[in-house]
N, C-alpha and C positions, 0 to 999 in steps of 0.2 A: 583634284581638290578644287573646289570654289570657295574664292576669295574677294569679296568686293565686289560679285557679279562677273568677275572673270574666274572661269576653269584653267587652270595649270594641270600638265601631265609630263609624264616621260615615257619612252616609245623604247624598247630595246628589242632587236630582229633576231635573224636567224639567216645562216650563211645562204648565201644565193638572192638575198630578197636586200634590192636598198632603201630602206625604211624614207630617207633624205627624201629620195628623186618623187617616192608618194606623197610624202607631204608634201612636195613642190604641184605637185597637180590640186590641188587642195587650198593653194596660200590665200589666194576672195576670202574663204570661211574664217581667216584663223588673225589672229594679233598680230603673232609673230609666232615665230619655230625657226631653230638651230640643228647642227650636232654633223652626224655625217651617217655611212649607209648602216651601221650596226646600233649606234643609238642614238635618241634627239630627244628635245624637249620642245614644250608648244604653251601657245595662249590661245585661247579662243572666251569670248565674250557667252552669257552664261546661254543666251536665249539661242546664240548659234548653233551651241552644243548638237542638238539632234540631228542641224542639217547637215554639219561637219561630219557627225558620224555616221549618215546614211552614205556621204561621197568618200568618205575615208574607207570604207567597207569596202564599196563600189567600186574605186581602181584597184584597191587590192584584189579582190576576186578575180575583175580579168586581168591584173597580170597571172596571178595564182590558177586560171582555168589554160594557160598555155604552157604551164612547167609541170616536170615530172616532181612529183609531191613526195614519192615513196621513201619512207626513211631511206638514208645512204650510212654506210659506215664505213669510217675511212682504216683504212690496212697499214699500220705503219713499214711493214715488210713481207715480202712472199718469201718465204725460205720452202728449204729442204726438208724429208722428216727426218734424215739422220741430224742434221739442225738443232734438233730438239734435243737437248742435254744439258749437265749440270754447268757447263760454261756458259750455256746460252742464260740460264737462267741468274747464276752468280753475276752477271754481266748486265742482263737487265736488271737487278735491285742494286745496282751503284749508280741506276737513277734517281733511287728515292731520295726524299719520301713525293708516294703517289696521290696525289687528290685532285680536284679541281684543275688547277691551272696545269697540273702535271701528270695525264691521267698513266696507267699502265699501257703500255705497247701494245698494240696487237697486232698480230703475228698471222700468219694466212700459209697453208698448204693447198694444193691442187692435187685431185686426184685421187684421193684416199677412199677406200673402199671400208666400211665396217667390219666387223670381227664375227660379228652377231647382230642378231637385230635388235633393234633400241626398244630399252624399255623404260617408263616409267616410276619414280621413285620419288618416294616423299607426297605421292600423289598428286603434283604439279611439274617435277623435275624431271627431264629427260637424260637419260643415260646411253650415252654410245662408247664402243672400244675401237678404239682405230688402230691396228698393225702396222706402227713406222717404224723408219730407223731400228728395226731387228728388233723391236720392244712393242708389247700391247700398252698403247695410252689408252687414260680414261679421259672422255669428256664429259661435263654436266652444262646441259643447256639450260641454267635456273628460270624456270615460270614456260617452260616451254612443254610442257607435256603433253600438248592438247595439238601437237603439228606433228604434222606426217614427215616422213623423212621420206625423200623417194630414193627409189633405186637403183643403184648402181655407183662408180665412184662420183665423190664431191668433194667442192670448193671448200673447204672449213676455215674459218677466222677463229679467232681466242687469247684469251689472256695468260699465261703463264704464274699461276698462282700458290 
């Protein structure tokens, strides 16, 4: 927002990356700036703006050119497949309710082989059957149906739903 000839903004990160310590490389260009590594706010003067944001680009890049970028998805537990039952799941919805601040659990097995091979459904959806715990699960991979699954056993993560 420009106000007066001064830009205000607010900066909110992403875990690994400390928003702060880049605006600190930065502080010549700007008014002022606050906050700490996951959000901050800033002033910068209006004419500055461009050159603010060509250096503000600029250290991010090379921090961002020396870390691994790939989404990560964090496992709140590895279990078992016999694991998998009505207790585990009665157990997890006396966490609700699930949203935002309190997302659903995921869960991660090792080692699981398919039942058959995966097939596509809904024409976007991937479908697999995993044989655990003496029972065939079904998985849906929603928006996944355009990736290969390779072969042989796998890591699987998921939600209990």
């Amino acid at each position: 927002m420009d106000e007066g000839g001064v830009g205000r903004g607010s900066c909110r990160s992403v875990p690994g990356f400390d928003l702060l310590s880049h605006l600190q490389r930065c502080w010549p260009l700007l008014r002022r700036y606050g906050g700490h590594a996951m959000a901050a706010g800033l002033e910068v003067d209006h004419e500055r703006i461009p050159e603010f944001s060509a250096r503000f680009n600029e250290v991010c890049a090379d921090t961002l050119s020396r870390v691994d970028q790939r989404q990560q998805l964090l496992v709140d537990a590895w279990i078992q497949p016999w694991d998998i039952n009505d207790h585990l799941y009665h157990d997890q919805n006396r966490l609700r309710p699930f949203g935002h601040s309190n997302p659903l659990p995921v869960w991660a097995v090792r080692n699981v082989t398919p039942a058959y091979p995966p097939r596509v459904i809904g024409g976007k959806h991937l479908k697999i059957l995993f044989p655990m715990g003496g029972k065939t699960r079904e998985a849906i991979g929603f928006g996944m149906g355009d990736r290969e699954v390779p072969p042989g056993p796998l890591d699987i993560a998921f939600n209990l739903i």
